[in-house]
C-alpha positions in Angstrom: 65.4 69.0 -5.2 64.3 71.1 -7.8 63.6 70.5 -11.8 65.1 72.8 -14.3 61.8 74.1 -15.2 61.2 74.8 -10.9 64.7 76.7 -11.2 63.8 78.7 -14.1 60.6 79.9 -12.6 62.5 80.6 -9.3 65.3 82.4 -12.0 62.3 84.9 -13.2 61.3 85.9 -9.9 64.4 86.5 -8.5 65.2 88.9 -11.8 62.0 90.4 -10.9 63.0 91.2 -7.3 66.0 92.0 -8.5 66.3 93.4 -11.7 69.4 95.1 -11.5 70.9 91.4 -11.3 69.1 90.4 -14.7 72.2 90.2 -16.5 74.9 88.8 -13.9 72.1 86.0 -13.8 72.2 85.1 -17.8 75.1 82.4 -17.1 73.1 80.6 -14.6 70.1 80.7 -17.2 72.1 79.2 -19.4 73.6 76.2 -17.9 70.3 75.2 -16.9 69.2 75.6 -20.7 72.0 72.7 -21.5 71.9 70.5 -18.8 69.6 67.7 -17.4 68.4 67.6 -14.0 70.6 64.8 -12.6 73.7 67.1 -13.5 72.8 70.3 -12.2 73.6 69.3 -8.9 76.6 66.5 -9.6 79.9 67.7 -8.1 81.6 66.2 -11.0 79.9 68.0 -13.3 82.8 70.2 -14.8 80.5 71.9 -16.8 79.5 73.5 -13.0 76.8 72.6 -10.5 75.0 74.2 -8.3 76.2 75.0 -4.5 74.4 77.2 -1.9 75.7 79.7 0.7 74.2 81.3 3.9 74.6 85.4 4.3 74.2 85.4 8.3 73.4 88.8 9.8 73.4 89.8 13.0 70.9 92.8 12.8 71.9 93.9 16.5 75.3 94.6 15.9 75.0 95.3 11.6 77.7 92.3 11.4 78.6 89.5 8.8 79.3 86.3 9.3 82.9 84.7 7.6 84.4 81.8 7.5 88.2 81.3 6.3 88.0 78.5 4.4 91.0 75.8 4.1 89.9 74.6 0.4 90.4 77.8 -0.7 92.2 80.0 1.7 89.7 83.1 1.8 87.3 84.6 4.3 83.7 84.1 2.7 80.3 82.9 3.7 79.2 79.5 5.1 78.7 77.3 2.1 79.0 74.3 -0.1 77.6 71.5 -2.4 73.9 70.5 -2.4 73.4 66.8 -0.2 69.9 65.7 -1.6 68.5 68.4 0.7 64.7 68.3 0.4 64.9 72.6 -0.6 67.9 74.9 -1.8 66.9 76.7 1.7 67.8 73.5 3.4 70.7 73.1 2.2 72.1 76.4 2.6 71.0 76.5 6.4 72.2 72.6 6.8 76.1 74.1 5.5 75.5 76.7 8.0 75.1 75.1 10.8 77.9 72.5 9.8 80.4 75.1 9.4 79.4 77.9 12.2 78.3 75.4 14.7 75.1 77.9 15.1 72.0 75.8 15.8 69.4 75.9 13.6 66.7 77.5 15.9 69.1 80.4 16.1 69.4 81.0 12.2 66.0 82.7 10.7 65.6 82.9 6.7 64.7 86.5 5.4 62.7 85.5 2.5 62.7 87.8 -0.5 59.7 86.9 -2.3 56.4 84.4 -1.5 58.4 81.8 -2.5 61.5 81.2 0.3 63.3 79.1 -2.4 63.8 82.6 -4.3 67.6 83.4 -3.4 68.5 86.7 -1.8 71.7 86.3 -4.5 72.8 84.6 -7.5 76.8 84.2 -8.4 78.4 82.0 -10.9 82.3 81.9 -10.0 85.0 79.9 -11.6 86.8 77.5 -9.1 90.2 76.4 -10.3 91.2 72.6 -10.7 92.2 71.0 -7.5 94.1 68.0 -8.1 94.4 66.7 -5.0 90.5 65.5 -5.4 90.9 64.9 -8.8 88.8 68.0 -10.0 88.7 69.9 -13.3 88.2 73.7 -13.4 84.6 74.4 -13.1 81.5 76.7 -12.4 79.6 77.3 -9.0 76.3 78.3 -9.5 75.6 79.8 -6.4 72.4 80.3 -4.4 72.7 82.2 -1.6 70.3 82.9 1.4 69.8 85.5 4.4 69.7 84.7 7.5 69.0 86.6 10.6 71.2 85.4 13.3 69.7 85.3 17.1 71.9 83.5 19.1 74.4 84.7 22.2 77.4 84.5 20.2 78.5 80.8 21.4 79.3 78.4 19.1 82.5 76.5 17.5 83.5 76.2 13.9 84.0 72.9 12.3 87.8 72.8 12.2 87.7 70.4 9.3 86.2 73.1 6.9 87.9 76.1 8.4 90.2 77.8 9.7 88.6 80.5 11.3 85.3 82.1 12.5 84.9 86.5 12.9 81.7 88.8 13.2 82.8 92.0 10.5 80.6 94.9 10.5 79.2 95.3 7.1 80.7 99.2 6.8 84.6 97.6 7.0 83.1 95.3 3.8 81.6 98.2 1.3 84.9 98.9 -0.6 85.7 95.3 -0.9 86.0 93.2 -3.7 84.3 89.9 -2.8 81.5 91.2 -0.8 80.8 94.9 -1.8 78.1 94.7 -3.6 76.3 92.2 -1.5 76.8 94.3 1.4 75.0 96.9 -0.4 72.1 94.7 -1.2 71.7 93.6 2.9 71.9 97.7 4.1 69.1 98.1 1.5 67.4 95.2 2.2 67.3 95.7 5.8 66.5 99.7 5.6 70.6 100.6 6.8 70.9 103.1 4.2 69.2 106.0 6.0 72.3 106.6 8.4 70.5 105.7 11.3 72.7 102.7 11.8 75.9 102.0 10.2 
């Protein structure tokens, strides 16, 4: 995985693909600034760690992707806690295809800069305690990636992670809290914004 002087490097071209996320990125910044490498990706780090998610698009149909997921009871993108992956990319597409079912050859990463480590978005969310695995409060730092999805629509979600799988159209998701302003970010990253397709 990734040192903390790799991750800020990544961090400064991100904010120069996205500049407009400069500031919603100064948390993650600074939890790399006062932690060491073998924490930055320890689950029991209640300081936070670092997760990554997968943004699956299906450019046919202008859908999303969601998951309902039983930890904590909310439709949101395929994702979860780093493995040892060999690259953040790996393990975003390895939680992917372990929640979705999708295959890998029918997931394709839409890189955002020369480097495909470079997330397509950055979020740092609080996640409450959970007792029941003996968990503090804590921070996800979280990397997410886009992915082009190219598949026939067959697969089966792992049952164990969720409790239900649905294609949205990204218009029903522009007035909503959670995804919003990601939503935006896709239809401009994928030229939707000229009302040609909705």
């Amino acid at each position: 995985m990734y040192t903390i002087p790799q991750l800020l490097d990544m961090l400064n071209t991100y904010s120069d693909v996205f500049p407009e996320d400069t500031q919603n990125c100064e948390p993650f910044r600074q939890y790399l600034l006062r932690n060491n490498e073998r924490q930055i990706y320890d689950r029991k780090n209640f300081d936070g760690h670092i997760t990554t998610s997968a943004f699956i698009i299906d450019t046919r149909t202008n859908e999303i992707l969601l998951l309902h997921h039983k930890s904590l009871n909310r439709w949101l993108q395929p994702g979860g806690h780093t493995e040892g992956d060999g690259t953040l990319v790996a393990s975003a597409l390895r939680e992917a295809v372990e929640e979705t079912g999708i295959s890998e050859s029918e997931l394709t990463l839409l890189p955002v800069a020369d480097n495909s480590d470079v997330p397509f978005d950055i979020d740092s969310h609080y996640i409450p305690p959970n007792p029941k695995k003996n968990e503090d409060g804590h921070t996800h730092h979280d990397l997410r990636y886009l992915f082009e999805y190219t598949g026939n629509n067959v697969h089966q979600y792992n049952t164990e992670e969720a409790l239900g799988l649905r294609w949205i159209k990204l218009e029903d998701l522009l007035s909503d809290d959670t995804f919003g302003a990601v939503v935006r970010k896709v239809k401009t990253f994928l030229g939707l914004n000229q009302g040609t397709a909705t």
